[in-house]
N, C-alpha and C positions, 0 to 999 in steps of 0.2 A: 844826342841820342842816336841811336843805331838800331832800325829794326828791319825786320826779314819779313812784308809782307808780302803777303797772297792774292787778298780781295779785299775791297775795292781798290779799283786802279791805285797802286801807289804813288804814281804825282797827285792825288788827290789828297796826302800828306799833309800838303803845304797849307792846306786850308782848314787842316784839322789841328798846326800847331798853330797859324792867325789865330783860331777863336779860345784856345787854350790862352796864348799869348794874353789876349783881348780881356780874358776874365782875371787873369793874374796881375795886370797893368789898375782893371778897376776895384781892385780888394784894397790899392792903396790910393788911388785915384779916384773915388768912389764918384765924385762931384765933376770930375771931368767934361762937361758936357762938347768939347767939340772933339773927340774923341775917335779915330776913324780908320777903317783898313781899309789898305791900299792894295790892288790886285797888284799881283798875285801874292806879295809878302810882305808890306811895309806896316808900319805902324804909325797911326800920326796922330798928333797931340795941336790943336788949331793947327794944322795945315805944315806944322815941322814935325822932322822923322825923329820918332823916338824908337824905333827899334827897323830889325829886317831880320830875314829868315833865309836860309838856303838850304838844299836839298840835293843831294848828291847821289847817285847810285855806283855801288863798288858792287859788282857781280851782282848777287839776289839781294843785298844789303841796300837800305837807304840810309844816308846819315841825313839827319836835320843837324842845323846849326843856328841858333840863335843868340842875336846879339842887342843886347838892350842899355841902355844910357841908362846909366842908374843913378850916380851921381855928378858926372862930367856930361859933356857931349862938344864934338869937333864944332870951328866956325869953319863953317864951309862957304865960298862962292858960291857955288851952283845950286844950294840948295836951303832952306831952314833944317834945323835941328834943335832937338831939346833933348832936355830928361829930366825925371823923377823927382831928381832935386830941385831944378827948375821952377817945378809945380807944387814945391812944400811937401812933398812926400819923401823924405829921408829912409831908406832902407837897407839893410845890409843883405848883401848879395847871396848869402845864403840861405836867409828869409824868403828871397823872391825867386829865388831857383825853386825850393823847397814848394812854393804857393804855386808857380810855372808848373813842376812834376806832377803836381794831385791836379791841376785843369786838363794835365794833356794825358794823364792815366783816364780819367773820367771821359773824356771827348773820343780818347782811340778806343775808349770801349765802347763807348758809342757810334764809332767808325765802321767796328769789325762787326756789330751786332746789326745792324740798322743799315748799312751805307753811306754813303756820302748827302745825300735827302738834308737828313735834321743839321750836319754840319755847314749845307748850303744855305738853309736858311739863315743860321744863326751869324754866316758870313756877310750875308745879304742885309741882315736885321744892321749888323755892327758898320757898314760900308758908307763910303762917301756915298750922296742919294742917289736916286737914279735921277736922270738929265743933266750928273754934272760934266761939263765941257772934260775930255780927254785928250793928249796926244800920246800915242804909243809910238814909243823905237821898235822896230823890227829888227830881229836878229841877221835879215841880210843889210841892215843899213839904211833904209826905206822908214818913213813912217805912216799912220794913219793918225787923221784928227775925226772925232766922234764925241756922241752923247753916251753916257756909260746907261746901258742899257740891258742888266743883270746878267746873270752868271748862265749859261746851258747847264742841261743836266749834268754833263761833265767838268764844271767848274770853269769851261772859256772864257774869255770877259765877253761880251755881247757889245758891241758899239753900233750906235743907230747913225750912216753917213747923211751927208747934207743931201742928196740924192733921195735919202729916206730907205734906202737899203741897210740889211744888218747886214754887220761883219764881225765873226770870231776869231777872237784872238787864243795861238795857244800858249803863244810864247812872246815874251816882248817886256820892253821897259817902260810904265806907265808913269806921265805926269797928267798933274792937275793942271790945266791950261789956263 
């Protein structure tokens, strides 16, 4: 997708195609229960990634890119992975483009109309809980270890340190610890 926004902050995007993503993965996955988003883009299915998201700015344009295990998915070292198929949900990929389009037409109109508010909630509602253990890569290299400790208004992660200090994140590579 490729769009040309205005307002609300455009990185706030990414949270509006999570929960678009989130409702199109349960139209076929309906019974999913361990089912979870991963800040800032990931998708997981008991604790393997079944999809991820990227966001790209070219001039005034943002591309979203999403990529979802539909009937494969990689065996990775460093990580779990599944898909669709995985989970007895069979579907062809342009059924689930199709059910993806009408979530994330519905959600960015509720983006542009509302703010980012109702798509934090419904990020927040969809997310691994609050106090589960996190570590973040930091994009210099650096990480932090914390309790995932919800989103600011701006969509940060919130991580509550051993210390008992919060720390926001606006950028970074999130595991489950």
């Amino acid at each position: 997708m490729c769009l040309r926004p205005t307002d609300p902050p455009a990185p706030t995007l990414a949270f509006v195609a999570a929960v678009a993503l989130d409702d199109a993965v349960r139209v076929y996955l309906p019974q999913a229960a361990g089912l979870a988003l991963k800040w800032p883009n990931d998708l997981l299915v008991d604790g393997a990634k079944l999809s991820g998201m990227l966001l790209e700015r070219a001039g005034d344009a943002v591309v979203i890119g999403i990529g979802v295990n539909i009937a494969h998915h990689p065996d990775l070292a460093d990580r779990a992975t599944t898909s669709l198929a995985a989970h007895g949900a069979p579907v062809a990929p342009d059924a689930f483009l199709e059910t993806l389009a009408e979530g994330f037409a519905r959600w960015l109109g509720r983006w542009r109309g509302e703010g980012l508010a109702p798509i934090r909630q419904r990020w927040l509602d969809r997310a691994h809980p609050l106090g589960t253990a996190l570590t973040a890569r930091l994009p210099d290299g650096g990480s932090v270890t914390g309790l995932f400790d919800g989103l600011d208004s701006d969509g940060a992660l919130l991580l509550r340190l051993a210390d008992g200090t919060r720390h926001a994140m606006h950028a970074g590579d999130v595991l489950l610890a």
